[in-house]
C-alpha positions in Angstrom: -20.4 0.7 211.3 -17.5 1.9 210.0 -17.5 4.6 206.5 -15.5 2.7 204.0 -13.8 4.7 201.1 -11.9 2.9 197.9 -8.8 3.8 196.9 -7.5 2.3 193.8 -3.9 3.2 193.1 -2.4 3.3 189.9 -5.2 1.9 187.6 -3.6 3.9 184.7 -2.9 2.5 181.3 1.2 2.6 182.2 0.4 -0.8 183.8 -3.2 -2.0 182.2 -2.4 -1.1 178.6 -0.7 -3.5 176.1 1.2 -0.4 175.4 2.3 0.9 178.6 6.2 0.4 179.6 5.4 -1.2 182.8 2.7 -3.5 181.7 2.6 -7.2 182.3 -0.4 -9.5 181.3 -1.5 -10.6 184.8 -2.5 -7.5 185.2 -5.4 -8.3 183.5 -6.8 -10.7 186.1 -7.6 -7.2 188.1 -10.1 -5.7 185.9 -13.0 -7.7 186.7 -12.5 -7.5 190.3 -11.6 -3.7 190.3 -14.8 -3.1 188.1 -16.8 -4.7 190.8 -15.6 -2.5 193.6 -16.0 1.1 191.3 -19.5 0.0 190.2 -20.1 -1.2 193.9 -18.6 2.2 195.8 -20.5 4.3 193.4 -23.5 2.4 193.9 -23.2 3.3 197.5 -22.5 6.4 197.4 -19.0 5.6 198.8 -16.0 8.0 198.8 -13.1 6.9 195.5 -9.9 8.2 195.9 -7.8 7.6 192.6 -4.5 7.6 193.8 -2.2 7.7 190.6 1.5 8.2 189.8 1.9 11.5 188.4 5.5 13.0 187.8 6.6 16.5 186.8 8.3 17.1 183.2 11.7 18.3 183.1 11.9 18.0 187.1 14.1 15.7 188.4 12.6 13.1 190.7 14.1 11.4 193.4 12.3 7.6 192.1 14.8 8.3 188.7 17.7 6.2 190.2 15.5 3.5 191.0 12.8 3.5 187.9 13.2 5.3 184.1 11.0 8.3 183.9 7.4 7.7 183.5 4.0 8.7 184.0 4.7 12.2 183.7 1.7 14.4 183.6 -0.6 14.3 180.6 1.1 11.1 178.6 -0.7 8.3 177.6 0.7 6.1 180.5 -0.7 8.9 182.6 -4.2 8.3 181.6 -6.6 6.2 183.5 -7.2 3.1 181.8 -10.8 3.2 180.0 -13.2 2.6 182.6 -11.6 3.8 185.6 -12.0 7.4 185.0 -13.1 9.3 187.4 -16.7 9.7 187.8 -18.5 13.3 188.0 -20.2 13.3 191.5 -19.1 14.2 194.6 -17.0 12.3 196.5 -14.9 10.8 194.0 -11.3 12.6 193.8 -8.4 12.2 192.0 -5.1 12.3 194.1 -1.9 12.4 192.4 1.3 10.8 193.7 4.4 11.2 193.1 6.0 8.4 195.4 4.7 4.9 196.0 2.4 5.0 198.5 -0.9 7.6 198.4 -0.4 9.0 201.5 3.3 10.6 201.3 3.6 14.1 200.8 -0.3 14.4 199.5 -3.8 15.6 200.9 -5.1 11.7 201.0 -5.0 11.3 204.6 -6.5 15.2 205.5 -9.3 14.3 202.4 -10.6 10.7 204.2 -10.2 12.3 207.6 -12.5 15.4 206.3 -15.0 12.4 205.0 -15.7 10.7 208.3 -13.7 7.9 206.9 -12.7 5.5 209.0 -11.9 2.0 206.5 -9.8 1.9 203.8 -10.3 -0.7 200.8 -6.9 -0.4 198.9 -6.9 -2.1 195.3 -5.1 -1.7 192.0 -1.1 -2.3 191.6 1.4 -3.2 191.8 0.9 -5.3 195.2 4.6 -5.4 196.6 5.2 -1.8 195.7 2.1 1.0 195.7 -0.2 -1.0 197.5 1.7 -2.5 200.2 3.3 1.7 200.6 -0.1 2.7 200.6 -1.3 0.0 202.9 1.4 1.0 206.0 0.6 4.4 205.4 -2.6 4.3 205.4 -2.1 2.1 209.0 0.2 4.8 210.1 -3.0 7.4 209.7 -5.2 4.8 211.7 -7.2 4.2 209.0 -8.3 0.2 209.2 -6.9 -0.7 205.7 -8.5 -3.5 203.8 -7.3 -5.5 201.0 -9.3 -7.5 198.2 -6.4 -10.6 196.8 -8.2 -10.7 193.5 -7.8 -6.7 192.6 -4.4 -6.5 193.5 -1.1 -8.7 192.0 1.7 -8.0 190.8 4.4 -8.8 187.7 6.5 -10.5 190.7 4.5 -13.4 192.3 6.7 -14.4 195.4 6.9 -10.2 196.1 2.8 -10.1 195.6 2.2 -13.5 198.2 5.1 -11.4 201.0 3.3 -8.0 200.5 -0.2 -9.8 201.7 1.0 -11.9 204.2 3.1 -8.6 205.6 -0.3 -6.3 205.2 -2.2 -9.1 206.3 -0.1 -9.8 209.5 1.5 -6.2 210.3 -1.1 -3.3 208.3 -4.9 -5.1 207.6 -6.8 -7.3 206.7 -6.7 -9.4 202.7 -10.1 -10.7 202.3 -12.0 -11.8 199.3 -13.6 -9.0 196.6 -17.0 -10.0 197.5 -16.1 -9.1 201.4 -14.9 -6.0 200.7 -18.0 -5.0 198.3 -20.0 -5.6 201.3 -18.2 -3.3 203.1 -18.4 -0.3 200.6 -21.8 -1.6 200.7 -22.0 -0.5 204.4 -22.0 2.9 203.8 -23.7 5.0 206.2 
């Protein structure tokens, strides 16, 4: 049995608020599902890693070309969107990023390792950017990286369908919610 950690990337009101610049309403279709794997992971006592953009005021940042400034530390689109705040209790960490995927140039990888974590379910958004980053990265660390196709999507449906099928064919596994509930279930 493997120890199975959740890391939900980017489940921050810049993309699950109504009033976040980068939001778009399918989002929405993720909150259910994410909601099931927190409650689930907690319930276990499984590792969370919140891995969430987090940019530096007034330094520039080599994403700037690509994107418009944003969720620069302490805004609103910064915030985690209400009900995916980080719990109290050990275990559950909060990992800022400052590229797409949770793993470059941050202690994520050093943090599962020192867990005995050996499976990774990787949820949140956006599918084709932070996830699928996260996803090869996670690969890289030879973590076994799972992915639940109801809490992830994306504002760009033929990028979200290529990101799975690459994850699923190159980086993972995408498998339904309820399988990978079981396995934060698992933990040992």
């Amino acid at each position: 049995m493997s120890k199975t950690a959740l890391v939900l990337v980017d489940v921050i009101n810049d993309f699950f608020d109504p009033a976040g610049p980068n939001y778009y309403p399918r989002v929405r279709q993720t909150v259910e599902p994410l909601t099931q794997l927190l409650t689930t992971a907690r319930e276990a006592g499984a590792v969370v890693i919140h891995a969430v953009e987090r940019h530096r005021r007034d330094v520039p940042d080599a994403e700037q070309p690509k994107l418009p400034v944003h969720c620069l530390e302490g805004s609103f689109e910064a915030d985690f969107f209400p009900g995916f705040e980080p719990a109290d209790r050990p275990g559950e960490l909060v990992v800022p990023k400052r590229r797409y995927s949770g793993f470059f140039a941050t202690d994520l990888a050093l943090t599962l390792h020192e867990q005995r974590v050996e499976r990774i379910v990787v949820a949140g958004v956006k599918t084709n950017v932070c996830i699928r980053a996260t996803c090869q990265d996670g690969f890289a660390h030879g973590f076994a990286v799972v992915v639940p196709r109801e809490a992830t999507n994306s504002n760009r449906q033929h990028l979200e369908e290529a990101s799975l099928e690459d994850i699923q064919r190159y980086f993972g596994s995408v498998v339904a919610t309820t399988e990978a509930a079981a396995l934060l279930k698992e933990h040992p």
